[in-house]
C-alpha positions in Angstrom: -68.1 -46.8 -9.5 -67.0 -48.4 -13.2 -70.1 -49.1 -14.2 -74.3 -49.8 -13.6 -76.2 -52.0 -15.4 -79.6 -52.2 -14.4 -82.0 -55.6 -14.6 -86.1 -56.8 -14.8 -86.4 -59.9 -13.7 -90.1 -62.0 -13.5 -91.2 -65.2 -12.6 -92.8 -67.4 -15.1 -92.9 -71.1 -16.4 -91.8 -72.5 -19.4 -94.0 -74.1 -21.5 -93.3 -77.1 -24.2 -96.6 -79.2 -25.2 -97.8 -80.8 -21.7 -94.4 -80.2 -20.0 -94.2 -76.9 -18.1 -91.2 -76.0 -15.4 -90.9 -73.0 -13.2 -88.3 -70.6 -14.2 -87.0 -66.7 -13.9 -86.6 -64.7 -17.2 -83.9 -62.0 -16.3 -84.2 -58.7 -18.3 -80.5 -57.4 -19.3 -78.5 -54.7 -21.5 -76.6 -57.7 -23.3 -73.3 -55.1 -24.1 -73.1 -53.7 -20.9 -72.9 -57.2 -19.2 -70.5 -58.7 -21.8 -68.4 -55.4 -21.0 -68.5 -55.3 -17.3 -69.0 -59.1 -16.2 -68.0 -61.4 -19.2 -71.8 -62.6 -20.3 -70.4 -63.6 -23.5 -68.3 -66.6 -21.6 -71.5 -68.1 -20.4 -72.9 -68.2 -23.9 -72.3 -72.0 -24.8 -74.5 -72.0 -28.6 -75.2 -68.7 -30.0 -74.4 -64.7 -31.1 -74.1 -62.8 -27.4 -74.8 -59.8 -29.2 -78.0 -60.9 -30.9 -80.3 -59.7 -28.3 -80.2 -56.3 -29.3 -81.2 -57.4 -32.6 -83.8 -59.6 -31.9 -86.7 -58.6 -29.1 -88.4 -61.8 -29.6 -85.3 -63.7 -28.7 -84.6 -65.5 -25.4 -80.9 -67.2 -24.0 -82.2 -70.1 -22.4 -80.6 -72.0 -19.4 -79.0 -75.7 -21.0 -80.8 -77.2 -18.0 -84.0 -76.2 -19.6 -83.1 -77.1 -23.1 -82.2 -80.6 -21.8 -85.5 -81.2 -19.8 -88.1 -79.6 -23.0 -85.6 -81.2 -25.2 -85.4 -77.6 -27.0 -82.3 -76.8 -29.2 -81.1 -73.7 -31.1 -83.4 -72.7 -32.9 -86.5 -73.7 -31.8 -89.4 -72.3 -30.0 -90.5 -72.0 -26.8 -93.7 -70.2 -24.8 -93.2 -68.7 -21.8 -96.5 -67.8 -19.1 -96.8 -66.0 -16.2 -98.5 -66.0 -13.6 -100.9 -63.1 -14.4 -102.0 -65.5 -17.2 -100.3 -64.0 -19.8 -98.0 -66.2 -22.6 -95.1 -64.8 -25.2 -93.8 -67.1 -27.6 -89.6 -67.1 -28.0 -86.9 -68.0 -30.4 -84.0 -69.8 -28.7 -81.1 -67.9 -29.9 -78.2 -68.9 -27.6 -77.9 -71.5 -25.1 -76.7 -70.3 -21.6 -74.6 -72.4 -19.1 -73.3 -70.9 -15.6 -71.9 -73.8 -14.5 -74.6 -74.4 -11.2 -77.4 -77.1 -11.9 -79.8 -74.8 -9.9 -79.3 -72.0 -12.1 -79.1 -73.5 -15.1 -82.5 -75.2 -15.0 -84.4 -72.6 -14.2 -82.6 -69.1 -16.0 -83.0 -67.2 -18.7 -82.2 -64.0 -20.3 -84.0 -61.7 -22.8 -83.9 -58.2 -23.8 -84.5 -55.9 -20.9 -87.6 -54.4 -23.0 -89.1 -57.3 -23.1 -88.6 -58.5 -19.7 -90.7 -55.1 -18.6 -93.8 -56.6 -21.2 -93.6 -59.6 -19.3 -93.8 -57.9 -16.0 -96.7 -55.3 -17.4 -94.7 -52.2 -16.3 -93.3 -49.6 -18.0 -89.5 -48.9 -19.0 -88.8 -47.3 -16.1 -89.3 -50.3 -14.2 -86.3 -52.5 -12.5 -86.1 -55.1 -10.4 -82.1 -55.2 -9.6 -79.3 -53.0 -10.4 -75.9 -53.8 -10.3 -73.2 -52.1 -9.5 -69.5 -52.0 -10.4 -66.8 -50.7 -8.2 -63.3 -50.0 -9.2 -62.1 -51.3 -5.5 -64.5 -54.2 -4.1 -63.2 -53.6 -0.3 -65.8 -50.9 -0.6 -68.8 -53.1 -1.2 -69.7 -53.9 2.2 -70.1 -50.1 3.5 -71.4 -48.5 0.5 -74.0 -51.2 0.4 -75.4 -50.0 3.8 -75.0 -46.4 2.9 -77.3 -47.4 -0.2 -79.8 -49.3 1.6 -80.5 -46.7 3.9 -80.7 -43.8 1.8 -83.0 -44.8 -0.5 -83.9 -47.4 1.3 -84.0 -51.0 -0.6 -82.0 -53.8 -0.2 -78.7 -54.1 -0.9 -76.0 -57.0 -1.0 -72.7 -56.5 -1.5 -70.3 -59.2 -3.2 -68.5 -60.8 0.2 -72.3 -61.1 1.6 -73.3 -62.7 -1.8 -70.0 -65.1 -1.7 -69.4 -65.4 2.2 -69.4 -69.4 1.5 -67.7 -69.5 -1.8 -65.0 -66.8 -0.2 -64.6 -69.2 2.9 -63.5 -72.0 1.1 -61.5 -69.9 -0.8 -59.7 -68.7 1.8 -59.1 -71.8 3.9 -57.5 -73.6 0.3 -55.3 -70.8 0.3 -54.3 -70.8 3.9 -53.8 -74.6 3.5 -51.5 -73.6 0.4 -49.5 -71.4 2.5 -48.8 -73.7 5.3 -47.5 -76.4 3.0 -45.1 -74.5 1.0 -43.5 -72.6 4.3 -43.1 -76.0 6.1 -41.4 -77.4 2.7 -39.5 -74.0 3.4 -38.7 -74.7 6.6 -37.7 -78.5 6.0 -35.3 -77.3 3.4 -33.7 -74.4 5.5 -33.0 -77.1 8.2 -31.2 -79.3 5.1 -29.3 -76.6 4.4 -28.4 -75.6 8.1 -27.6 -79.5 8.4 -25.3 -78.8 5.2 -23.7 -76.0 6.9 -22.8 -77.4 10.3 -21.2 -80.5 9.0 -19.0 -78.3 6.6 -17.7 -76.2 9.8 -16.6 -79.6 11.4 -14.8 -80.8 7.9 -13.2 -77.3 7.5 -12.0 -76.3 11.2 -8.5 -77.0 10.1 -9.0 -74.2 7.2 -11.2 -72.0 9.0 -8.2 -71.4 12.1 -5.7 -71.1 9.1 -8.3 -68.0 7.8 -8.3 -66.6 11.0 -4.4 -67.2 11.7 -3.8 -65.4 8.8 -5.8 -62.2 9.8 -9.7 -62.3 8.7 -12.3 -61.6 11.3 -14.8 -63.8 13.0 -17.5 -61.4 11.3 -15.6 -62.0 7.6 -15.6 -66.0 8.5 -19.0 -65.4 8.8 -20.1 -64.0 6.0 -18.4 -66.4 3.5 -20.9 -69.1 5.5 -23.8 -66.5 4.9 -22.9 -66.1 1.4 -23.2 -70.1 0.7 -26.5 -70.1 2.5 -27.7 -67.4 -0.3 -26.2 -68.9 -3.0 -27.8 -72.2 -2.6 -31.0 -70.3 -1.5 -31.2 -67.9 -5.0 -29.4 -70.9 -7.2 -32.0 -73.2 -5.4 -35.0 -70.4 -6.0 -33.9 -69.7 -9.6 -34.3 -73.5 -10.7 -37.6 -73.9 -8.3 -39.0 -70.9 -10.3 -38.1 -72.3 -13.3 -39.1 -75.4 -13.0 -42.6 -74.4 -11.7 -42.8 -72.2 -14.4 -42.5 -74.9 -17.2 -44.8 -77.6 -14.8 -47.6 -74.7 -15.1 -47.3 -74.2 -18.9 -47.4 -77.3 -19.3 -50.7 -77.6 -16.9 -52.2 -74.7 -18.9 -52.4 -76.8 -21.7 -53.9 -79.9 -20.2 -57.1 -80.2 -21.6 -60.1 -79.2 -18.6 -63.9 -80.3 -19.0 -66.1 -80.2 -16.5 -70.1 -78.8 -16.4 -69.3 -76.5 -13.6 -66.7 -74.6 -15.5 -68.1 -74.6 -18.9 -66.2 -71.7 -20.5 -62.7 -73.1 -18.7 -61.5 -75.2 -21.6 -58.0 -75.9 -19.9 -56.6 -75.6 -16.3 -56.6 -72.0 -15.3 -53.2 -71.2 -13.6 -52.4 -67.6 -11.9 -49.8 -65.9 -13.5 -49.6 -63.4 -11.4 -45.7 -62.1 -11.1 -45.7 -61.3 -7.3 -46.2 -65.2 -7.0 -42.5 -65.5 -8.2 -41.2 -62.8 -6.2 -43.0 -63.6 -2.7 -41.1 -67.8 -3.8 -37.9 -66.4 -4.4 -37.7 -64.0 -1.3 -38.9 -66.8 0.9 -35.8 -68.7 -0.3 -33.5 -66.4 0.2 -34.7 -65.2 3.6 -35.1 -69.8 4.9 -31.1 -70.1 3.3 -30.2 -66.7 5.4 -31.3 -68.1 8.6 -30.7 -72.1 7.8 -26.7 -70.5 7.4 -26.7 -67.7 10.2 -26.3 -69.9 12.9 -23.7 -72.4 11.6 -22.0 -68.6 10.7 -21.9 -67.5 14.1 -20.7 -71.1 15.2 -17.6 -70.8 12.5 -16.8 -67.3 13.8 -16.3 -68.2 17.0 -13.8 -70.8 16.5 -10.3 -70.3 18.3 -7.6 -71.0 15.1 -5.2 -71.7 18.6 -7.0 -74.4 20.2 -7.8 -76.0 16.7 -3.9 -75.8 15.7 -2.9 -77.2 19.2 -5.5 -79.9 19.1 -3.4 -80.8 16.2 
């Protein structure tokens, strides 16, 4: 595993004059979730850090802060339901990016999360766990839950609906660029067959002259990849330009609060699965009218003439 990072949460409500709202305070080591899952992006007003410093300080959800009208700053008491009450400073301002979350979470130090809950340090509610492969998760979270037997989730249980859409966007994806694909292989089979009508006359001279149906061939195969890679090339390169320029289009929204611009993927295999498509749509778009062109007869073309 790459890392564990343990967690107390508690149920309480959040109390501001005659206004109280239901809520859950969430106990965390503020370093080790910056490290292994990016806190400090979901840290809208505020130090990340400055929950080790300060036990008495809380990160409150900016759905919370917006209903008690609470800024930076201020203070806020927090009760349970054992009766008990703890007074906070606000010292950062915590935005996920879900409504349902935001107006209801909030993080301290994980010290103070076990006051509120009245047990002792050895006390957790959740632990979190890291893997260095994720296609684990599902199996070692059964192993876990039975051996010591609690209850486990692991991430594609957790994200089975978020996954789903996931997966059907990107199947959609894939089906649109290999029927663009396909439309353009059949432009440049199109391409191909009329240029073995225009060039008969030079194709029976080739052959007259001593090349091979299979070398007549592969001078059509060899246009087919040439206007596939020269075709691929300037696709790539134009989609590479269109997605820098995206990159730095400006991107606002409250679900995404730490995405200030469109996110694109970078990632090189990307460019190497478009250019290989291209190359294998052009070799088949041109086999054919190949195979047509090297079976022509130069003496019934020179006769017909």
């Amino acid at each position: 595993m790459k890392s564990v990072s343990p967690q107390v949460a508690a149920k309480v409500f959040y109390l501001a004059g005659k206004l109280d709202l239901n809520g859950r305070v969430t106990g965390i080591n503020v370093d080790e979730e910056i490290r292994s899952y990016n806190f400090d992006q979901y840290i809208v007003e505020g130090d990340p850090t400055s929950l080790n410093k300060d036990q008495n300080g809380i990160f409150l959800g900016v759905g919370i802060a917006e209903k008690l009208s609470l800024r930076l700053g201020d203070l806020i008491q927090i009760g349970t339901a054992t009766g008990g009450q703890f007074t906070f400073k606000i010292i950062g301002l915590y935005q996920s990016g879900m409504a349902d979350i935001d107006n209801m979470q909030s993080f301290v130090n994980i010290k103070t999360a076990q006051k509120i809950a009245g047990e002792s340090n050895s006390y957790f509610t959740d632990i979190n766990i890291k893997l260095w492969d994720k296609e684990i998760a599902p199996e070692l979270s059964k192993e876990y839950a039975s051996k010591f037997d609690v209850s486990a989730i692991d991430i594609n249980t957790a994200n089975a609906q978020f996954d789903t859409g996931s997966s059907i966007r990107s199947m959609i994806s894939y089906a649109v660029s290999i029927t663009l694909l396909i439309v353009a292989g059949f432009g440049i089979y199109n391409i191909l067959n009329m240029l073995i009508y225009e060039k008969m006359d030079d194709i029976a001279i080739l052959k007259a002259t001593g090349f091979s149906g299979k070398d007549v061939a592969q001078i059509f195969i060899s246009q087919a990849l040439f206007i596939g890679l020269l075709g691929g090339i300037l696709g790539l390169a134009l989609g590479y330009f269109g997605c820098l320029a995206i990159s730095h289009t400006p991107f606002e929204t409250e679900a995404l609060p730490t995405v200030k611009f469109y996110p694109i993927d970078w990632n090189p295999m990307n460019y190497i699965i478009g250019i290989l498509f291209a190359l294998i749509s052009t070799f088949f778009a041109g086999f054919l009218p190949s195979r047509k062109a090297s079976k022509i007869d130069p003496v019934e073309i020179i006769r017909g003439k």
